[in-house]
DRENLOLUM-303162 format. One line per 8 residues: number of its first residue (from 1); their letters; for each residue x, y, z of N, C-alpha, C, O. Coordinates in steps of 0.001 Angstrom, whole numbers, plus 500000, padded with zeros to 6 digits. Atoms other than C-alpha are relative to their C-alpha. Layout:
N
NUM = A = X/Y/Z/X/Y/Z/X/Y/Z/X/Y/Z ~ ...
***
This chain:
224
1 = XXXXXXXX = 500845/498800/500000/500000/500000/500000/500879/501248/500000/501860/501149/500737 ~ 499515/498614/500232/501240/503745/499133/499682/500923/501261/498531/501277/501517 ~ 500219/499210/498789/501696/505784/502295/499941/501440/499429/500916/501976/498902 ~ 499787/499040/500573/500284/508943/501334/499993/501759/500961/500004/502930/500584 ~ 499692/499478/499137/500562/510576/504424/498170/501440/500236/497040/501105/499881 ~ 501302/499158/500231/497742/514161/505021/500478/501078/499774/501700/501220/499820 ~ 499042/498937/500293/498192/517523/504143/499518/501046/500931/498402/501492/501200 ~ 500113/498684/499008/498947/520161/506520/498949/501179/500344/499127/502243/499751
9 = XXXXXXXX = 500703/499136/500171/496108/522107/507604/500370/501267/500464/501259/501577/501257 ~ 499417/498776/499908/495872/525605/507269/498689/500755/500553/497563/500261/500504 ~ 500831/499533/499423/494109/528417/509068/498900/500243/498754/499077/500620/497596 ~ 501103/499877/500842/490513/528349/507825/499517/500855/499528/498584/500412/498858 ~ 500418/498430/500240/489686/532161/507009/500958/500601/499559/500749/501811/499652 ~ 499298/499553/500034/492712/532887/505907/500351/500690/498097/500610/500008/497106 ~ 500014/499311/500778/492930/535621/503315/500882/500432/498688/501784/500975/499326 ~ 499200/499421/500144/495075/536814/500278/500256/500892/500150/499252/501480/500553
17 = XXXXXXXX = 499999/498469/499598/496483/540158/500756/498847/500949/499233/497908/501579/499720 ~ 501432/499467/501199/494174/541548/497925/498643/499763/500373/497876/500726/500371 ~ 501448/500098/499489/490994/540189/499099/499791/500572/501275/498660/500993/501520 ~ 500021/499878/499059/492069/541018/502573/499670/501946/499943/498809/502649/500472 ~ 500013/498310/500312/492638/544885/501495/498474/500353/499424/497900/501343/499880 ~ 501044/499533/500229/489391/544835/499632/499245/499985/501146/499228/501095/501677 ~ 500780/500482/499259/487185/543448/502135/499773/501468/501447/498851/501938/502113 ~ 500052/498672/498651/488746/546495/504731/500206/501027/499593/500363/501916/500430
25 = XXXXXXXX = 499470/499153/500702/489574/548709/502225/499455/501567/501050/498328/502032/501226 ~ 500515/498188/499124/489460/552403/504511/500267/499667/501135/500784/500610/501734 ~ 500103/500695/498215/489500/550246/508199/501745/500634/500316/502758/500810/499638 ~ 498493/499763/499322/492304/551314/510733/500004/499535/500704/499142/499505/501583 ~ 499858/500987/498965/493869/549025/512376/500031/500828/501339/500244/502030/501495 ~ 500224/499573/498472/493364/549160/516292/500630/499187/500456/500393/498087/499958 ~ 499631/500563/499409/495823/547789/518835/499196/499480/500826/498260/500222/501122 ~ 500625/500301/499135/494409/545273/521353/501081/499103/500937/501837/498298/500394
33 = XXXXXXXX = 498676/500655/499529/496815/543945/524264/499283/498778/499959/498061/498706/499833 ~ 499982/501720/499479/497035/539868/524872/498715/499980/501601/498729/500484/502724 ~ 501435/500473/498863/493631/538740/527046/499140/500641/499704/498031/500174/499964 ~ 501475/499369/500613/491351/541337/525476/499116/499195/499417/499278/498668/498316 ~ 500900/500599/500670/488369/539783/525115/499330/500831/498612/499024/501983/498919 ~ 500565/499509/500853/486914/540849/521776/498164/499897/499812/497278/500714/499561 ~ 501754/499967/500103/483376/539381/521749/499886/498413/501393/500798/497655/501725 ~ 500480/501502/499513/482120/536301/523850/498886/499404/499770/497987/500206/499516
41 = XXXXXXXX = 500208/500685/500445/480430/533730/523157/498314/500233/500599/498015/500370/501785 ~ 501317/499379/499407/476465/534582/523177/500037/501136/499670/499118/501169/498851 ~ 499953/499158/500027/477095/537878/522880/498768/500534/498559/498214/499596/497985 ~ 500522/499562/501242/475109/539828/519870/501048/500164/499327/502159/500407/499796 ~ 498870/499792/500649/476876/540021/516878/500118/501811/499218/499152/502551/499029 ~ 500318/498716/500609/477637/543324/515277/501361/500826/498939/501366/501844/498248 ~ 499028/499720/501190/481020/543374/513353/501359/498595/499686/501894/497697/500337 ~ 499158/501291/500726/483257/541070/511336/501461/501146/500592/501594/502355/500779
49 = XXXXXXXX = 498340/499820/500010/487311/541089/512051/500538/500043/499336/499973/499559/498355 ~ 499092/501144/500771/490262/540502/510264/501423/500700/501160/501444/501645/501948 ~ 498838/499741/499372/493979/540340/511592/500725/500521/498806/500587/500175/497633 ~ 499105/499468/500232/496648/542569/510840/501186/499499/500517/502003/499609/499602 ~ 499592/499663/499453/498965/541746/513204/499863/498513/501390/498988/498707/502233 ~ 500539/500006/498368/498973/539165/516345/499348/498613/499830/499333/498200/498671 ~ 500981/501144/499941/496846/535911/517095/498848/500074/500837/499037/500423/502002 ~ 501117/499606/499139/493330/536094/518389/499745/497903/499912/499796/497060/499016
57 = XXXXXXXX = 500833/501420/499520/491992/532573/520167/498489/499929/499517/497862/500988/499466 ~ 501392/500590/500363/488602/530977/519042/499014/498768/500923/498700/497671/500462 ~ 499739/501057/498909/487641/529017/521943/498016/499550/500216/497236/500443/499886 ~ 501680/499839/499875/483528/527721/522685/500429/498931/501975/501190/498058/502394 ~ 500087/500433/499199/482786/527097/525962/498409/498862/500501/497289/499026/500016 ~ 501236/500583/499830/480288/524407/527575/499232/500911/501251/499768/501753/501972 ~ 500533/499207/498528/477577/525664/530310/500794/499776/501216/500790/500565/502161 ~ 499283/500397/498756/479806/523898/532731/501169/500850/500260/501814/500835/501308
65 = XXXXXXXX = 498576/499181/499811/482616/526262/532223/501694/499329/499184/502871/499685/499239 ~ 498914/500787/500485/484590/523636/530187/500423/500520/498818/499427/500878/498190 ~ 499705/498831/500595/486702/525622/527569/500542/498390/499015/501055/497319/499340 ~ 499050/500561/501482/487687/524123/523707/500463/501162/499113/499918/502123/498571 ~ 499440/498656/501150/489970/526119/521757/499527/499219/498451/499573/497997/498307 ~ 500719/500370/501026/488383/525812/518229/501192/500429/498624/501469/499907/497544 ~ 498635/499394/501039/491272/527716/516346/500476/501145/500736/500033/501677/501755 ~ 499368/498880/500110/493705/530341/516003/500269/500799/498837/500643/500314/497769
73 = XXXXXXXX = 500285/499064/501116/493511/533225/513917/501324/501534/500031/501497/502479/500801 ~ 499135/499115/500205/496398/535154/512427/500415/500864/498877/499523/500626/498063 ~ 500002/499439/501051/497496/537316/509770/499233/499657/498679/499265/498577/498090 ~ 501066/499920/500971/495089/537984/507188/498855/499292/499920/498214/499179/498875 ~ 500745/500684/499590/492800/535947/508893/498423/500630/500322/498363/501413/501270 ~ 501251/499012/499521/488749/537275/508984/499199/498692/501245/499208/497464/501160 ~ 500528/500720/499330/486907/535997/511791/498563/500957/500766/498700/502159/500993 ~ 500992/499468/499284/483243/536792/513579/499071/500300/498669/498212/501181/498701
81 = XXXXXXXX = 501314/499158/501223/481278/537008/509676/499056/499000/500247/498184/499057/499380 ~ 501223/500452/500243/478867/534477/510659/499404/500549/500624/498347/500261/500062 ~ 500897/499373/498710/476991/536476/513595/499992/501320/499391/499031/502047/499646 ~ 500057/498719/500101/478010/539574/511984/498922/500143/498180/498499/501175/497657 ~ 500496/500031/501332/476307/538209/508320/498290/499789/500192/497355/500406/499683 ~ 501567/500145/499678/473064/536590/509895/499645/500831/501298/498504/500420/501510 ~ 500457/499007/499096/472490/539211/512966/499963/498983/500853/499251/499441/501747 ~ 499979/500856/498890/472762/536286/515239/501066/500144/501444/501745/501123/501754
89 = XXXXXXXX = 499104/499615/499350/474614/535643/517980/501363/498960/500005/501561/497868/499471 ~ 498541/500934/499918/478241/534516/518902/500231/498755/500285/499867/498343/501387 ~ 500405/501412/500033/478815/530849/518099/501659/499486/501210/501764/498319/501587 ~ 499211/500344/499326/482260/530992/520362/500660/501637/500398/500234/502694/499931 ~ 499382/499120/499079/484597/533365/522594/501229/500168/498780/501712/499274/498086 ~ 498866/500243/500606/487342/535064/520769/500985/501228/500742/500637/502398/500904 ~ 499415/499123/499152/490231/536563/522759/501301/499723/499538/501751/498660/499110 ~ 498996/499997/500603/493319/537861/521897/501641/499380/500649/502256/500005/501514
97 = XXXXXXXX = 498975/500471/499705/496395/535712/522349/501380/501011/500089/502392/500558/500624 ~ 498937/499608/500267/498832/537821/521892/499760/501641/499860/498540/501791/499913 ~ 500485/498061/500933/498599/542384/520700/500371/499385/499319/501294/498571/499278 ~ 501055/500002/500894/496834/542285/518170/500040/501231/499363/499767/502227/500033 ~ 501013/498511/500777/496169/545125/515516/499205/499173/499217/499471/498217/498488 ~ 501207/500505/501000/492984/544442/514078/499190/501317/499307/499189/502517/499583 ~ 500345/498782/500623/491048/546063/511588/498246/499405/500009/498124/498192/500175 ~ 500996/500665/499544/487188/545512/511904/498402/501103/499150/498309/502328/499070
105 = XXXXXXXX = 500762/499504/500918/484027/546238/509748/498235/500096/501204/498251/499395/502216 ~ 501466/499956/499124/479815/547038/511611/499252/498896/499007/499604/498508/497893 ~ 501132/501242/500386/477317/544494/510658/499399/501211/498122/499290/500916/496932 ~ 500704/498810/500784/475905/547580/508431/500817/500506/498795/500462/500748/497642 ~ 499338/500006/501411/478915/548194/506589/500517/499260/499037/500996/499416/497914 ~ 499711/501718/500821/479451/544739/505686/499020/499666/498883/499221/499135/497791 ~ 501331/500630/501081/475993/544242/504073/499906/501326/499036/499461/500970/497945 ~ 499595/499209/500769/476489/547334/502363/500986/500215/499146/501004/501178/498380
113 = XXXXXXXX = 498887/499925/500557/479725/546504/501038/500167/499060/498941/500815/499191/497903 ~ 500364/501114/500716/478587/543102/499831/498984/500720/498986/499352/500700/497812 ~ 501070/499714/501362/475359/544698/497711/500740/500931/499283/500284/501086/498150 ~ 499436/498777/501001/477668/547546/496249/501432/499292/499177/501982/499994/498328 ~ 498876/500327/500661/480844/544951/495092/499687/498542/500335/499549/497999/501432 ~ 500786/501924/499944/479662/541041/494131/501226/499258/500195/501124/498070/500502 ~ 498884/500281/499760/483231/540576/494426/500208/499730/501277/500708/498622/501474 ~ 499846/500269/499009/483249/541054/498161/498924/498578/500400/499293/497871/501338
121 = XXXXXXXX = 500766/500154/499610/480058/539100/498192/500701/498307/499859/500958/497557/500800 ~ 498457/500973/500488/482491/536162/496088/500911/499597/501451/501024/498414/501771 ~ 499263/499924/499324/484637/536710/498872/499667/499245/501249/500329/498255/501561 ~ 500846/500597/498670/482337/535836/502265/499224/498848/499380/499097/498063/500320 ~ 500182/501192/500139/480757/532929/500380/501134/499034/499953/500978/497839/500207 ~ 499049/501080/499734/484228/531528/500203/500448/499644/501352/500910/498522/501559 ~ 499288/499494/498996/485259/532776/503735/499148/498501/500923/499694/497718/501700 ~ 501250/500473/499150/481548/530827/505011/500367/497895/499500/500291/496995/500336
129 = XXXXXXXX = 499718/500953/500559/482539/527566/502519/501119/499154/500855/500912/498042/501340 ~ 498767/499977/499344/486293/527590/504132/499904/499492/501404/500648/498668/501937 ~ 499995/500136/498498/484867/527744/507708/498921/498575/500161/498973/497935/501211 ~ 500684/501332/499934/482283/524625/506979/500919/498894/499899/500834/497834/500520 ~ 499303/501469/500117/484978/522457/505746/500473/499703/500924/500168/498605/501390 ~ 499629/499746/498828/486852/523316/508581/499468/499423/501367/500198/498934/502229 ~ 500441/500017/498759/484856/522813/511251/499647/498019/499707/499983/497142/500503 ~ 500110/501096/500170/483733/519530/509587/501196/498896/499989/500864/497751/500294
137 = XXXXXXXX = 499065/500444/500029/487103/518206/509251/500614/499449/501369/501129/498380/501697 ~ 499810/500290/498635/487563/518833/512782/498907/499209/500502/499320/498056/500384 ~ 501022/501278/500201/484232/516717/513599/500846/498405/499608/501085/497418/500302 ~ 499664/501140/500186/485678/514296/511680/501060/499199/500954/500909/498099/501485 ~ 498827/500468/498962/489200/514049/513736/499426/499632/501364/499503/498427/501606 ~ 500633/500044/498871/487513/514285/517046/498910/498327/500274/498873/497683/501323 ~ 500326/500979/500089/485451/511360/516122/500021/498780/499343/499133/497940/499199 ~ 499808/501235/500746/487705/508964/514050/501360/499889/500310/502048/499146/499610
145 = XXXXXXXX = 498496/499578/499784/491089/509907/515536/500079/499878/501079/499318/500388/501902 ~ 499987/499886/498441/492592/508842/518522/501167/501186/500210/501536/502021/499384 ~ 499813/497935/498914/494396/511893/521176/501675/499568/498837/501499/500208/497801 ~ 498991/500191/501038/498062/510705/518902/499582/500666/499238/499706/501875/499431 ~ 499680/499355/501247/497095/511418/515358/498910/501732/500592/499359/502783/500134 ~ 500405/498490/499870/494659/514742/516765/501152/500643/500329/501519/501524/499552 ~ 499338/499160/499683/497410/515902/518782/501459/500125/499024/502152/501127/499199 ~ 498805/499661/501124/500435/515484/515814/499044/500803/498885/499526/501736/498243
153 = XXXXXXXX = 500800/498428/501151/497579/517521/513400/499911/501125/500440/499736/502125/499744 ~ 500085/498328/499790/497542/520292/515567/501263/500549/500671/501416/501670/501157 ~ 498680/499426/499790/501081/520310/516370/500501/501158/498493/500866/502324/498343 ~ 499492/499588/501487/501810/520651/512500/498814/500971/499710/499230/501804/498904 ~ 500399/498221/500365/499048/523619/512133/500381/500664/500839/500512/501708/500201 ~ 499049/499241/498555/500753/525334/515650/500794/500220/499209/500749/501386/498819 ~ 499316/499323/500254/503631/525110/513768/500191/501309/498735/500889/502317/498630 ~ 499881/499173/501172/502896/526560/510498/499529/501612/500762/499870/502547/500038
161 = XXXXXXXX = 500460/498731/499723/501248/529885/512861/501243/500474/500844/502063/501370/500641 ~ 498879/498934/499001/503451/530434/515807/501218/499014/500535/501473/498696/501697 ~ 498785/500402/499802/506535/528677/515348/501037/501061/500237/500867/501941/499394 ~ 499370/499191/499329/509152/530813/517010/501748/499985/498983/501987/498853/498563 ~ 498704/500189/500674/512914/531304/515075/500746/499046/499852/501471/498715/498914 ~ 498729/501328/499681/514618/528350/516730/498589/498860/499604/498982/497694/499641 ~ 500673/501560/500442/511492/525737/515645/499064/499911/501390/498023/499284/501192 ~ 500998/499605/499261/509715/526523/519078/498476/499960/499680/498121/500415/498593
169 = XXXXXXXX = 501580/499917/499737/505760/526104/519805/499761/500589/500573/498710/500898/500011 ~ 500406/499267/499229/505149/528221/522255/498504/499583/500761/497606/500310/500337 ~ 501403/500317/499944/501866/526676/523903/500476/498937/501096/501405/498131/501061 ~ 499740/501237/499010/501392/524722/527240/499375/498941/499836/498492/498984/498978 ~ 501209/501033/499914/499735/521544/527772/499071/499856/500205/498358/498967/499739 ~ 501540/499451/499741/496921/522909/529121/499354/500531/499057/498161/500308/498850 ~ 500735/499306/501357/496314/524959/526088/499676/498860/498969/498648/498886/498292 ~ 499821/501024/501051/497015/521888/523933/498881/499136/500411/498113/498762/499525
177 = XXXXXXXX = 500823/500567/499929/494868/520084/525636/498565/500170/499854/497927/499191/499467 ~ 501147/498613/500535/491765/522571/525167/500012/499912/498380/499099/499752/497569 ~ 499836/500012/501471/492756/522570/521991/499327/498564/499396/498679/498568/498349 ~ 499935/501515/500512/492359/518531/521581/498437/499428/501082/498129/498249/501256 ~ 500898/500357/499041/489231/518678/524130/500461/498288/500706/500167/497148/500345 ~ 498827/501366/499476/491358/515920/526027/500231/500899/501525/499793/502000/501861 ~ 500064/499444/498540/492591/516179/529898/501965/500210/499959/502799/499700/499210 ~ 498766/499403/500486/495883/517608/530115/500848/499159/500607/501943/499700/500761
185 = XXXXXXXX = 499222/501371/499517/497451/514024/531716/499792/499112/498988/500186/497978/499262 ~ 500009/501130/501211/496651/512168/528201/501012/501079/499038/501916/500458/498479 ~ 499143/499504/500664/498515/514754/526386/501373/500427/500658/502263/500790/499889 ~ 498940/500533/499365/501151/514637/528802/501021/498566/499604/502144/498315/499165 ~ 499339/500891/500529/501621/511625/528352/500024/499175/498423/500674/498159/498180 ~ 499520/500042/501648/501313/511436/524253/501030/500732/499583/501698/500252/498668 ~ 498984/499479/500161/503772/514098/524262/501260/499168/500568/502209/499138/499784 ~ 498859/500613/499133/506314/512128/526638/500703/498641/498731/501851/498515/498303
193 = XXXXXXXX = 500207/500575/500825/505314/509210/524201/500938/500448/498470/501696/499686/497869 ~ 499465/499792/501311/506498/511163/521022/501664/500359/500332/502612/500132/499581 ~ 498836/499294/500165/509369/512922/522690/501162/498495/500253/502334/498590/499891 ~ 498952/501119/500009/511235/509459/523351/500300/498849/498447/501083/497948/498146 ~ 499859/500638/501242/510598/508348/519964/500488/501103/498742/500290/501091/497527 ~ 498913/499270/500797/512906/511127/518818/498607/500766/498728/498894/500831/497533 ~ 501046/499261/501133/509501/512974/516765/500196/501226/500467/500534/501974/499550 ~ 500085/498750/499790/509518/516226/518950/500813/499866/501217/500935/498775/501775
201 = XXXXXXXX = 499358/499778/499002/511645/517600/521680/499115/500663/500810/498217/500989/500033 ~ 500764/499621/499224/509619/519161/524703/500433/501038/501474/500761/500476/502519 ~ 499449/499253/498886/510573/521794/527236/498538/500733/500830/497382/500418/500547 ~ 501011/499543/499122/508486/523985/529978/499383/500712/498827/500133/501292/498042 ~ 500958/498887/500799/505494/525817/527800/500315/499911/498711/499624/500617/497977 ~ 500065/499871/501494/507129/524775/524163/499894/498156/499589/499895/497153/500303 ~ 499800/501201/500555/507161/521890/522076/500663/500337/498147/500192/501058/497268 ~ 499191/500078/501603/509616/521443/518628/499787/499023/499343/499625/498011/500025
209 = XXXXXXXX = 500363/501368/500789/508963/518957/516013/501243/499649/499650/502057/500538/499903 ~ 498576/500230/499893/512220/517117/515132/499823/499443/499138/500537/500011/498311 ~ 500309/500614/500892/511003/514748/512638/498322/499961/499266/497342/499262/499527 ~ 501730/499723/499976/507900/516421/510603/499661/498805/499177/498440/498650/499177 ~ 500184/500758/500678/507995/513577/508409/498888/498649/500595/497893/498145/500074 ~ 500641/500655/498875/507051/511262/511626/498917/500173/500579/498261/499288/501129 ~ 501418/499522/499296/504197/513380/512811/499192/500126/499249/498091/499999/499784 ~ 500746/500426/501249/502575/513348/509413/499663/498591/500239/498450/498394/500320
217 = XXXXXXXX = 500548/501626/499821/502431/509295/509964/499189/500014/501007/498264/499220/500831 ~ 500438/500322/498214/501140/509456/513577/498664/500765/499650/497649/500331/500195 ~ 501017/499261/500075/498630/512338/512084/498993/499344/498910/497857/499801/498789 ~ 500802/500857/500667/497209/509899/509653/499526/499061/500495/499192/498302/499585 ~ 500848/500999/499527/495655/507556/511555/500648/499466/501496/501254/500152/502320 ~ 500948/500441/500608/495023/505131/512509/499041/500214/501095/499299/500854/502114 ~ 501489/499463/499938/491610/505391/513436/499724/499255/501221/500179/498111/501234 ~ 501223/501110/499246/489385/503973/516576/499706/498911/499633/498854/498264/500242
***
């Protein structure tokens, strides 16, 4: 059989510069420090994002207080157009990891921007397309993937966002585990797991991949 390994996912909203410029064309970016909440989850909706600048968290919480990070959103990245497209409300919490300049559109000038250029309109049907596959994809992992191949797929999108100069992750286990809706003593010990089989090295708060070739296998399966 042909090992054909999976291919690296990439942030789901994520913009070219050109579409990104149309879409804000006039917007000024606004600094926001690291923990600013931007909207939460419930909230009314009332304007779409995009990043300039920075990583904003995507996180949904249960009534119990139990927190899943859903993504991360970084350069040229739009986030908040479904609540801000149907007047609904916020389908998750999004808070900023990191300052942030963001640039950010009203519910009002969005739907105004869409009926005056079919181009933008082009644009948020792909943005809405992008974020279905997405979310479905994840669905799928969550329920055909054991905590291994989830947690080597979201090493390898971690790294493609906030890999650090030296090959660094930056991200604790706690986050990772949020991330992998998992308890942060199974990804403990899947990390411990990989780091003795020479795939990633592991220090306080980072993790490095050492062999991406290896975490591609481990992120393909196999299955439940």
């Amino acid at each position: 059989m042909v090992e054909t390994g999976y291919e690296r996912p990439k942030p789901r909203a994520q913009l070219t510069a050109d579409l990104f410029e149309g879409l804000f064309a006039g917007c000024t970016g606004e600094t926001y420090r690291a923990g600013h909440h931007l909207f939460m989850q419930d909230d009314l909706s009332d304007r779409v994002y995009g990043v300039m600048a920075g990583a904003v968290e995507i996180a949904i919480y249960s009534e119990s207080g139990r927190k899943l990070v859903a993504n991360l959103e970084t350069e040229k990245c739009v986030f908040g157009e479904i609540g801000a497209l149907d007047g609904g409300v916020r389908t998750a919490t999004a808070t900023c990891l990191t300052d942030a300049v963001l640039v950010s559109l009203s519910r009002r000038q969005l739907i105004d921007r869409i009926q005056q250029n079919p181009k933008l309109a082009t644009t948020m049907i792909w943005l809405l397309c992008a974020r279905l596959r997405y979310v479905s994809a994840e669905l799928g992992d969550q329920a055909l993937l054991k905590i291994e191949a989830r947690l080597a797929k979201r090493l390898s999108f971690l790294s493609s966002l906030i890999e650090d100069d030296g090959g660094w992750i930056h991200i604790s286990q706690s986050d990772l585990a949020e991330f992998l809706g998992a308890t942060r003593e199974s990804v403990n010990k899947t990390l411990t797991d990989m780091r003795k089989s020479g795939v990633i090295d592991v220090k306080r708060g980072a993790v490095k991949i050492l062999n991406p070739r290896a975490l591609e296998r481990i992120g393909a399966g196999p299955e439940d």
